[in-house]
C-alpha positions as CSV (number, residue, x, y, z in Angstrom):
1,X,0.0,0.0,0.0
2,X,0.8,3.8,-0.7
3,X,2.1,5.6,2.4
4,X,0.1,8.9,2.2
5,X,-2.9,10.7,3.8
6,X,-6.3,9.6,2.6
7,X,-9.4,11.6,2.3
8,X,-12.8,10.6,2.9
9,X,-15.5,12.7,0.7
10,X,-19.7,12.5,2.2
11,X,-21.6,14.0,-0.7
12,X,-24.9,15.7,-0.4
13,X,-26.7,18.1,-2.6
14,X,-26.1,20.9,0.2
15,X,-22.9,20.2,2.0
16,X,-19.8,18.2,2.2
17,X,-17.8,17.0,5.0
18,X,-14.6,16.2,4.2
19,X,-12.3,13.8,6.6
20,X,-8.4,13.2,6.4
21,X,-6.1,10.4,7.5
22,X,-2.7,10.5,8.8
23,X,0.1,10.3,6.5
24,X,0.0,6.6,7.8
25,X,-3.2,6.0,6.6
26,X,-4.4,4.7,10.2
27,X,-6.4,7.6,12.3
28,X,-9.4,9.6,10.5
29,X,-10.0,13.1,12.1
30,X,-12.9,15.4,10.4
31,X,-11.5,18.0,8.3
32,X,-14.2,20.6,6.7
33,X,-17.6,20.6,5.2
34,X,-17.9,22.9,2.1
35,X,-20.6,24.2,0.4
36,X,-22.2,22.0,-2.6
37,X,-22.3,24.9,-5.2
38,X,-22.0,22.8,-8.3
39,X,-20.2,19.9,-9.1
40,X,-17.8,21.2,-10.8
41,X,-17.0,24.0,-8.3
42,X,-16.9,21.5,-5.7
43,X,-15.0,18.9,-7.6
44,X,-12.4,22.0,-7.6
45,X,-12.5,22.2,-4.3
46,X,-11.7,19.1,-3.3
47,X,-8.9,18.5,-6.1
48,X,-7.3,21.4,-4.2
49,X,-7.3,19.9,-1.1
50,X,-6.2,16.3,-2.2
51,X,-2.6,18.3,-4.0
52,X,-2.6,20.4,-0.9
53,X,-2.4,17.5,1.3
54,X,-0.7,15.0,-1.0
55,X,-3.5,12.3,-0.7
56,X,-2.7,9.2,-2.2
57,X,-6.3,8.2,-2.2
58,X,-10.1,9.6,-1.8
59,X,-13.0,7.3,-0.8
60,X,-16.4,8.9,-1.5
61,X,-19.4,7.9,0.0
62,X,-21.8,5.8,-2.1
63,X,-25.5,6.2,-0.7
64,X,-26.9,3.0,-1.6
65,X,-30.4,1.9,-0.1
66,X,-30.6,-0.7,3.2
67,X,-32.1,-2.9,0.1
68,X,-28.5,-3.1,-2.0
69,X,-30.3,-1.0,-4.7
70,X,-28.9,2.6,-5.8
71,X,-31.0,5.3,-5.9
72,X,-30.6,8.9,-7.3
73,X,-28.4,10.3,-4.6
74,X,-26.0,7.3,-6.2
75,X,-26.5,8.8,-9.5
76,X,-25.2,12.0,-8.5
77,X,-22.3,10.7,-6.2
78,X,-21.0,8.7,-9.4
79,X,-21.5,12.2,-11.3
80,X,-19.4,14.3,-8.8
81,X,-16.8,11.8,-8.6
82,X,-16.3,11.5,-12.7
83,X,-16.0,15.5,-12.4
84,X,-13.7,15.0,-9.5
85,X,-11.4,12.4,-11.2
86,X,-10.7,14.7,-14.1
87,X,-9.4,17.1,-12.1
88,X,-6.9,14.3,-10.0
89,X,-3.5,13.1,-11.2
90,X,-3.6,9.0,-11.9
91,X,-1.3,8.3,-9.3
92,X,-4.4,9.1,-7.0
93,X,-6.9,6.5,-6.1
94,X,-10.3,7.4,-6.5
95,X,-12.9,5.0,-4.7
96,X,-16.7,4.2,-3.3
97,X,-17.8,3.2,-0.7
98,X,-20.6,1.9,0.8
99,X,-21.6,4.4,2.7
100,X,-25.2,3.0,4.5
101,X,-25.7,4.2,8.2
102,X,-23.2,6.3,7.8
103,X,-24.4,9.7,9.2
104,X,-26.6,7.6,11.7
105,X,-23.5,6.2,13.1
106,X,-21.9,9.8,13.1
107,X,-24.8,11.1,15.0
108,X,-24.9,8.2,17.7
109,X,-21.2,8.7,18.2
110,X,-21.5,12.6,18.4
111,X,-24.4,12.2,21.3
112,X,-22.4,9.7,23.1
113,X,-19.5,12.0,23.2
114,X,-21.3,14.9,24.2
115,X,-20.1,17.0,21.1
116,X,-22.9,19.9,19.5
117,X,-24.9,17.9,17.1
118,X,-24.9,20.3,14.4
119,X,-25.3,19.6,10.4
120,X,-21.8,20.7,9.6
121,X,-20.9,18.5,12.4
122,X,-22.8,15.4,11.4
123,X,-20.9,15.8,7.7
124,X,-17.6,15.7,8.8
125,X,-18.2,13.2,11.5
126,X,-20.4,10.9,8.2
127,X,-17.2,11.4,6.2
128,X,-14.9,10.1,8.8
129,X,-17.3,7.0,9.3
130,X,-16.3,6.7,5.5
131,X,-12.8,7.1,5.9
132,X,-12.6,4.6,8.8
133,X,-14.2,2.3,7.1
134,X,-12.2,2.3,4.1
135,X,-8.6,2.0,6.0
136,X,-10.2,-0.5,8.0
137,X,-10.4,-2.5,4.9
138,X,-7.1,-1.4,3.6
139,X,-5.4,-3.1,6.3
140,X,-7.7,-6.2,6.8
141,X,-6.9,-7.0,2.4
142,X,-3.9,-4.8,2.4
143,X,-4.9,-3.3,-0.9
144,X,-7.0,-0.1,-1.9
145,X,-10.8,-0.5,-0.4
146,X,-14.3,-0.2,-2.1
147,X,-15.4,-0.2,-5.7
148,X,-13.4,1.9,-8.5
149,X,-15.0,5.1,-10.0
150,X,-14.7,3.4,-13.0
C-alpha cells in the first residue's frame, strides 16, 4: 500500500464534510464541510485539497439503499466523482464506498461524546465513518478498499 494521507469525501446536494487520515493511513480526524455549489466548483475544491495535502487516495461515500439498490443520490455521487477524477492526477486513487448508516452512526457517536450535534458536524463526522471504514479495509486486504469510479 501507498504511504500517504487519505481523504474521505460525504456528498450531499447541500454540503460536504470532508475527513483526512494521517500520512500513515491509520487515524481519521474530520477536516471541513464545504458548500455543494455545483459539481464542478466542488470537484475543484476538493482537487485542491487532495494536492494540498498529498492524498494518495479519496474514498467517497456511495448512498446506496438498506435494500443493496442505488437510488438517485447514487447517481449523483458517481456524477461528482467522474467531475472529480478529471481534475486528480492517476497516481491518485479514487474510490466508493458503501456508505449505509453512515451519518446515523456519526450522529450516535457525536451524542455519546457529548459533542454539538450540528449539520456541519454530522458531515464531517459521516465522512470520517467513510474514511474509517475504508482504511479499516485497507489493512484487513492490504490493498486499496471499495469499488473503483470506473
Amino acid at each position: 500500500m501507498k504511504q500517504g494521507r487519505r481523504l474521505g469525501v460525504d456528498f450531499g446536494d447541500v454540503r460536504v464534510g470532508l475527513a483526512m487520515s494521517d500520512i500513515s493511513g491509520l487515524l481519521a480526524s474530520p477536516l471541513i464541510t464545504l458548500k455543494n455549489e455545483g459539481v464542478e466548483n466542488l470537484a475543484g475544491a476538493i482537487a485542491k485539497v487532495a494536492h494540498e495535502n498529498e492524498v494518495v487516495a479519496i474514498y467517497i461515500g456511495l448512498p446506496i439503499h438498506l435494500s443493496g439498490n442505488e437510488g438517485i443520490a447514487s447517481g449523483k455521487s458517481r456524477e461528482f466523482a467522474l467531475s472529480l477524477q478529471k481534475l486528480l492526477p492517476e497516481s491518485v486513487t479514487l474510490r466508493f464506498i458503501d456508505e449505509r448508516l453512515s451519518t446515523t452512526q456519526a450522529q450516535s457517536a457525536a451524542i455519546r461524546a457529548g459533542n454539538k450535534v450540528s449539520k456541519e458536524n454530522i458531515d464531517q463526522l459521516a465522512a470520517v465513518v467513510i474514511l474509517e471504514n475504508a482504511l479499516h479495509s485497507e489493512s484487513l486486504h492490504n490493498t486499496w478498499a471499495g469499488k473503483p469510479v470506473i
